[in-house]
Structures are given as structure tokens and as C-alpha cells.
N, C-alpha and C positions, 0 to 999 in steps of 0.2 A: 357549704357553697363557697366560700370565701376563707382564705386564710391570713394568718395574722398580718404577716406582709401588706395583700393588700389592705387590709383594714387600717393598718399603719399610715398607707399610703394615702387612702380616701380621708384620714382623718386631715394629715398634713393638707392636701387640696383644700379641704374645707376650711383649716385654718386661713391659707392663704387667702381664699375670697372671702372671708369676712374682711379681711383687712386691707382690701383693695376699696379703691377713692369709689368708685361706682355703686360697690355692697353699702357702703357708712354713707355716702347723699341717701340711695335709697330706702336705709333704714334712719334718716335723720326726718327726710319730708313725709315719709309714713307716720313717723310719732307726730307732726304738724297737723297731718288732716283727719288721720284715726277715729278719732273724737267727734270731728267735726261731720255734723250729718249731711248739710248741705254740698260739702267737699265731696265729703264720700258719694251723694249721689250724681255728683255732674262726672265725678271721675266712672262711675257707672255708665252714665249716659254718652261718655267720650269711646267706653270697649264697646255697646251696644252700637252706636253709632257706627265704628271702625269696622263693626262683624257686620251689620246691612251693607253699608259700601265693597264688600270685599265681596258680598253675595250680585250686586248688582251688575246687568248687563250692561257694556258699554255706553249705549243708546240711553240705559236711564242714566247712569253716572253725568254724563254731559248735561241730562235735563236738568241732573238736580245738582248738577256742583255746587251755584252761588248758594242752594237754602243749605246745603250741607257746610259749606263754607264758613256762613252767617252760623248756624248752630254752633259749629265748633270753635269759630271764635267769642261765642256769648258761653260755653262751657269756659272756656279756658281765662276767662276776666280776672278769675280769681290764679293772685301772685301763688298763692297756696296749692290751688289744684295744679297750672302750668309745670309748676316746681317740681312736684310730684309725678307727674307725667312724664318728664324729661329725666328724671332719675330713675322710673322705671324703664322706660327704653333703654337708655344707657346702660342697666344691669341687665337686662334683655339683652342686648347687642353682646355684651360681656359671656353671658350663660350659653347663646349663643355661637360664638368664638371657640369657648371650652368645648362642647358638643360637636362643630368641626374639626376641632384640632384631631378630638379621639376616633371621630371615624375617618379621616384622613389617613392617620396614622396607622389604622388597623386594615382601610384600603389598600395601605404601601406593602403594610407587611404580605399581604395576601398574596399581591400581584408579583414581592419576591418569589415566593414561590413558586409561580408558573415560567 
């Protein structure tokens, strides 16, 4: 399926995101909460939270913005969870970027073509 080239290649990309500022916070505040159980579940309760609101219709979002509000900043109290959050989005936004960049670029090529 792949030849060495790109394997070469994916290997190099991979090095370079390990060693981007965004991969090393979100692999530094992972080792912070890993362990911790309480951490782990509010950071649980912060994607479950994120996935009902993304499900909700407008009408209920507005009913329930304050208790959703109030939730998520009684999740986020802890310096340890916030940290962690903010470093996954960050390397999100990051993986993100990557994933545009490559169909971007394979869009451009296409459209030489025509």
C-alpha cells in the first residue's frame, strides 16, 4: 500500500508533532490528571456535556445555557482539569490544521487538473 518514501515521510511528520509546543502541554497535563480519578471524570463530564449541547435545539440551548454554564464552570474549578482541556483543544486545533492543510492541498491538485 505504501512505500518507503512515504513511510519516510509519515515518520518525519510524526516526529515533528511530537515536538511541537501543543503535542508536549498535551502530553505534560495528561500525565497531571491520568491518575487522578476525580479529574478524569469531570474531564469526562466536560465531552459528555460538549456532545448533548451540540445535539440540542436552539430553543433548548437558550433554556438551558446558565445551568449548562454553571456545570461547566463547576467542572472546570479544578486548575488540573481547565489545564488539560485547554491543551487538548490546542492539539485538536493543531491535528486539525494538519487534516486541512492535506485536503486542501490534494483539492488544489485536483482542480489543476480540470
Amino acid at each position: 500500500m505504501s512505500n518507503e518514501a512515504f513511510e519516510r515521510a509519515l515518520d518525519e511528520l510524526i516526529e515533528q508533532l511530537v515536538n511541537t509546543e501543543e503535542y508536549m502541554n498535551y502530553k505534560d497535563t495528561f500525565a497531571r490528571v491520568k491518575y487522578d480519578a476525580g479529574a478524569l471524570e469531570s474531564i469526562n463530564a466536560i465531552r459528555e456535556l460538549n456532545m448533548s449541547v451540540q445535539e440540542m435545539s436552539e430553543e433548548e440551548y437558550e433554556r438551558e445555557s446558565e445551568n449548562i454554564a454553571l456545570r461547566m464552570e463547576e467542572l472546570l474549578s479544578s486548575t488540573k482539569v481547565s489545564d488539560f482541556i485547554i491543551a487538548e483543544v490546542d492539539f485538536s486545533k493543531l491535528y486539525q490544521y494538519i487534516t486541512d492543510r492535506i485536503i486542501q492541498t490534494l483539492d488544489d491538485e485536483d482542480t489543476e487538473d480540470i
